[in-house]
C-alpha positions in Angstrom: 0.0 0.0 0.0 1.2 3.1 -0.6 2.3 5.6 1.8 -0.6 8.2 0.8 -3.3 4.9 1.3 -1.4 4.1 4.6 -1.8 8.1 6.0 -5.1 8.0 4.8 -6.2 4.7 6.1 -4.5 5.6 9.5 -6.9 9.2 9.8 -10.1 7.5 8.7 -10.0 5.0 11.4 -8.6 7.7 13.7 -11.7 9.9 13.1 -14.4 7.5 12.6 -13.5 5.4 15.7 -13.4 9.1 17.5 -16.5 10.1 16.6 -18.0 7.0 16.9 -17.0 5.0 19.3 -14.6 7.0 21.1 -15.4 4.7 24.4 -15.1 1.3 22.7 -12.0 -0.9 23.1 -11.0 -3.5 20.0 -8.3 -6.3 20.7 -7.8 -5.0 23.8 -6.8 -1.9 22.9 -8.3 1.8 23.5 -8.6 4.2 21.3 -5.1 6.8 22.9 -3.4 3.0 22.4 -4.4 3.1 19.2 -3.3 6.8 18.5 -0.2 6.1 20.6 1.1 2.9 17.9 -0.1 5.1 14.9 2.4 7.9 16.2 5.4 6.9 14.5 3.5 7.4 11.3 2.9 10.9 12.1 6.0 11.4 13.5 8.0 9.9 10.2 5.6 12.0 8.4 7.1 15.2 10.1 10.4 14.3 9.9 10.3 13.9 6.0 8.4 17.2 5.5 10.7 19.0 8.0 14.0 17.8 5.5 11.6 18.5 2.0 11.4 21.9 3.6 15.1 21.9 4.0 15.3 20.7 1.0 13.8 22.9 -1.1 15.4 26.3 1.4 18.9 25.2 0.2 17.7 24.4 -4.0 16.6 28.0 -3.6 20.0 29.2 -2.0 22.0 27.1 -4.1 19.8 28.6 -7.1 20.8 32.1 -5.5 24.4 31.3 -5.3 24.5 30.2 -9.0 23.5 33.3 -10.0 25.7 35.5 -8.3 28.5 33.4 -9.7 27.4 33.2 -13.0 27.1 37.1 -12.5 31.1 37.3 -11.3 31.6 34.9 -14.3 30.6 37.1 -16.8 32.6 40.2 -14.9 35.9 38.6 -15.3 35.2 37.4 -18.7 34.4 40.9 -20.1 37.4 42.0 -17.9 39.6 38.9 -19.5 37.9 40.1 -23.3 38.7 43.8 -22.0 42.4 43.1 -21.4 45.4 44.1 -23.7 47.6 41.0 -23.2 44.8 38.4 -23.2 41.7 38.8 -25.2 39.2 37.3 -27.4 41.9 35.5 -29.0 44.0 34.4 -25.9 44.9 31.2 -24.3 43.3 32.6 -21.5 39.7 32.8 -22.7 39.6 29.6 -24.9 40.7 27.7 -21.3 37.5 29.2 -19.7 35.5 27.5 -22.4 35.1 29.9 -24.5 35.5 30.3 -28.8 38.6 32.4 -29.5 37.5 35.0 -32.5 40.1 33.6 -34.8 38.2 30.3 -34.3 34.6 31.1 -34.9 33.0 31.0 -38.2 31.8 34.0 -40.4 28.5 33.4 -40.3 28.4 33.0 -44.3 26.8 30.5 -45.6 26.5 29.3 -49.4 24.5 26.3 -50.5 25.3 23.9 -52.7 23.7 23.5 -56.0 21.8 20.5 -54.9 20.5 22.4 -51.6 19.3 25.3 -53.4 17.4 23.0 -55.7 16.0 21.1 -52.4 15.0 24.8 -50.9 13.1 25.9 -53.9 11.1 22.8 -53.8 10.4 22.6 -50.2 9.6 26.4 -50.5 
């Protein structure tokens, strides 16, 4: 049974034997037995929202952090694109992962015969 079923399962017989037949004892056990053995449930139940709570406060700070860094990133890359001996064409700035300017493509494209004949037709 699932863990939802189980927490479910564990109120409804909670609540209906409350307002019931609060008085009543089954297998020899009253009902603040019965609450008492059920406690663990609840109390696992806490524990695992108290940690998705956690959880989720330290996704946002690391989200947070991320950002400032990717912010300081992008400061000392303009400063290393910015500087005389390095460059958009240095060492440097290729090792940070980025495309040195010699490297990168004009942007100039020209199609082949055979593509141009494809693009009409698909046009």
């Amino acid at each position: 049974m699932s863990q939802r079923k189980v927490l479910e399962k564990i109120v409804m017989v909670t609540t209906a034997w409350t307002n019931l037949r609060s008085g009543k004892s089954f297998s020899g056990r009253n009902l603040e037995q019965f609450k008492a053995k059920v406690q663990a449930s609840h109390d696992a139940r806490a524990v695992m929202a108290n940690l998705d709570a956690q959880y989720e406060a330290a996704y946002a700070r690391i989200a947070a952090a991320d950002r400032a860094s990717m912010d300081e990133i992008h400061v000392i890359v303009h400063g290393v694109r910015a500087d005389s001996d390095e460059g958009e064409d240095g060492e440097l700035y290729s090792a940070m992962g980025y495309v040195r300017r010699s490297k990168r493509s004009s942007g100039l494209t020209r199609r082949r015969e055979g593509e141009a004949s494809k693009a009409k037709t698909v046009e």
